[in-house]
N, C-alpha and C positions, 0 to 999 in steps of 0.2 A: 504494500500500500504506500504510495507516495502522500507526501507530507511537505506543502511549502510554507516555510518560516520566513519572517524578516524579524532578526534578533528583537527580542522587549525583554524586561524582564519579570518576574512573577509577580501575578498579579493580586489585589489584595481581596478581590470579590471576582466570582464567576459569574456573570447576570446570560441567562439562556432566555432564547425566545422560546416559544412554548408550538404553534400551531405549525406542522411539517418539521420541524427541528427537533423535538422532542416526539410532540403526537404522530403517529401513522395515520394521514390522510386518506390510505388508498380504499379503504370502503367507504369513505364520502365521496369521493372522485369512481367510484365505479356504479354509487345510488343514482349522482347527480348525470352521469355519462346516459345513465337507462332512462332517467326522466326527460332527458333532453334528446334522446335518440341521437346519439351525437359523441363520436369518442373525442372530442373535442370538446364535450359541454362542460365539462370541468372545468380547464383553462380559462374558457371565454367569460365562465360564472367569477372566477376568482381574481381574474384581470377586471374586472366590473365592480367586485369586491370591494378591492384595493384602490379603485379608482375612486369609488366614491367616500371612503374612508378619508382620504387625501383631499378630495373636496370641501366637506365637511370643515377639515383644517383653514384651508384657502378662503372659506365664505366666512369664518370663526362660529361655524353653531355648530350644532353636537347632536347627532343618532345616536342610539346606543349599537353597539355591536351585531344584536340581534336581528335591528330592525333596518340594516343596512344591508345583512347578508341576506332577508326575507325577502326585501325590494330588487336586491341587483338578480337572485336567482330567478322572481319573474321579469326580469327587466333581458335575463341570459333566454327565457323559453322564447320570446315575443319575437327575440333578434330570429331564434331554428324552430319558427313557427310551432311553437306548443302552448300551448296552455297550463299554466303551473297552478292550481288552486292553492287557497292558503294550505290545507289539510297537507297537503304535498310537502310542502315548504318548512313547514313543521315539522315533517322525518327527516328529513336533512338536517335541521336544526336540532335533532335529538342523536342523531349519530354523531355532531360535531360534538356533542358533551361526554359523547360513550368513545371518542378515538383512543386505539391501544396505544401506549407507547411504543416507541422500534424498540427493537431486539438487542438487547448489550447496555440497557439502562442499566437498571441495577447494581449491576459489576461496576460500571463505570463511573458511578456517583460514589459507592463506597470507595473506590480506590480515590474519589477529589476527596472524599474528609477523612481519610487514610491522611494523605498529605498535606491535613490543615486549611485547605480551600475553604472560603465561604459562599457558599451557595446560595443562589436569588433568581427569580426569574421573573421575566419582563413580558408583560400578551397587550393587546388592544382588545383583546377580548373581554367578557366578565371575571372579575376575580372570582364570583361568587361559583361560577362555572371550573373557572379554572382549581381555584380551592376545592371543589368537591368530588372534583375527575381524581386530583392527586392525594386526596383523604380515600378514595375509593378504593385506588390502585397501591397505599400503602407508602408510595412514594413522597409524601408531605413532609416526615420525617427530614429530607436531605436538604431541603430549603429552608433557610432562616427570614425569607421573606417571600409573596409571592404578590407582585408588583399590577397595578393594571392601570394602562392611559386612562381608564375610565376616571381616573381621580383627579386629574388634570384636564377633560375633557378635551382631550387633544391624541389625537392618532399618532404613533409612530408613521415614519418619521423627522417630524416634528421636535425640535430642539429642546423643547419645555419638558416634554416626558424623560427625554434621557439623563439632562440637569435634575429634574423631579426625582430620579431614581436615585440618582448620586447622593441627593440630601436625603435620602429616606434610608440609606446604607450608610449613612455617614461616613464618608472617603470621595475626595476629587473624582471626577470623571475619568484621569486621565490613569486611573490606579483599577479602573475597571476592565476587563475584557466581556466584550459583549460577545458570545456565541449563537451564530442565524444560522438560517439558511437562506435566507432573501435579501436581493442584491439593493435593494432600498432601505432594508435592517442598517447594513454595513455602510451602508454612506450615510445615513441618519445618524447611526453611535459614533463613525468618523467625524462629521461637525462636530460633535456633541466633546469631543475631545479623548474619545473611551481610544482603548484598545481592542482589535476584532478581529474573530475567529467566522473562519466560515466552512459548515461544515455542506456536504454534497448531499444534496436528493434531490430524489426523480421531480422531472419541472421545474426545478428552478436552475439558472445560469447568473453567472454575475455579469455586470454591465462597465464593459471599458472605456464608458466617459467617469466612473467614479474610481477612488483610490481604494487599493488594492487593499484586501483585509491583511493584517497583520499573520496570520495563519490559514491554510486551508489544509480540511484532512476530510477523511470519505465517512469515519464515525467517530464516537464516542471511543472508543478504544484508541482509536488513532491520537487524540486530543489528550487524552490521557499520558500517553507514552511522550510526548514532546511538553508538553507542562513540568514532567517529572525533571525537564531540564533543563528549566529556564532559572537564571541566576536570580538570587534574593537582590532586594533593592538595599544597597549599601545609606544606612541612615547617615545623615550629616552633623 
């Protein structure tokens, strides 16, 4: 497995994004593919997603999470001529609260508080959602905080939530390493002053108008194994 570094050194919080970087997407991308008749309805739903999350920003008012992703998925049927009832819309919105995590969590979170890591993660989604997938899963335990734009009313990203984050961890931005998978995460926690990791899954690419994340590896193992050797920050 290759692994590209550009030297930092250890960081003093892990903050993860939570949806495809942690969660396994692929049975909401194979509900939402059969409701849209369209192996392509996924993407188009989550580029619509994200687009209007980012709007939202841009206008300064605020959807909640929920009722963004209700809209853009009939806004995804209309474009491949379908009809989404709400009743629809709402099994999709019940799968996004029941997504597994990938494979090699567990191991890989014990080995970051093996080695003194603090652990935190970052969603635009509901905390309340997000809180109760990883009380469910057991996993709540490895997080000492579990972060959500909704508190700030502003979407990643948006420069206020990843400041926002910094003060809620108490530590500079630029002692954080933010872990995504989305090429708009990474240029978001880069203004933001963080350090950033980007790890690989299916649909997502990084975007080479933005700077380059500080790491890329293919998983949680892989991130693991190069953390374990990045030098302590010599205090002054």
């Amino acid at each position: 497995m290759e692994i590209t570094i550009h030297r930092i050194n250890r960081p003093k919080v892990l903050l993860f994004d939570v949806y495809e970087t942690l969660l396994d997407m692929s049975d909401v991308e194979a509900r939402v593919n059969r409701m849209l008749d369209s192996k392509r309805g996924y993407l188009i739903w989550f580029e619509l997603f994200m687009q209007y999350c980012f709007v939202d920003n841009c206008l300064e008012q605020f959807h909640d999470f929920h009722a963004i992703a209700t809209a853009t998925l009939q806004m995804a049927g209309k474009m491949l001529d379908r009809n989404i009832a709400d009743h629809e819309a709402e099994q999709v919105m019940e799968l996004l609260k029941q997504a597994p995590l990938h494979e090699g969590m567990r191991e890989g979170f014990s080995d970051l508080l093996n080695q003194d890591f603090r652990l935190a993660t970052l969603t635009n989604s509901s905390e309340k959602i997000i809180r109760d997938r990883m009380e469910r899963t057991g996993f709540i335990s490895y997080f000492e905080m579990v972060l959500s734009a909704e508190r700030v009313r502003k979407y990643k990203p948006c420069i206020e939530v990843y400041e926002w984050a910094a003060q809620q961890l108490r530590v500079n931005t630029n002692e954080i390493l933010l872990i995504t998978s989305h090429a708009w995460d990474i240029a978001g926690g880069t203004n933001a002053g963080m350090h950033t990791a980007y790890m690989k899954r299916k649909n997502e690419i990084l975007n080479p108008l933005t700077p380059e994340p500080d790491l890329i590896c293919d998983d949680l193992v892989d991130l693991v194994a190069e953390l374990s050797h990045l030098p302590e920050v010599v205090e002054k």
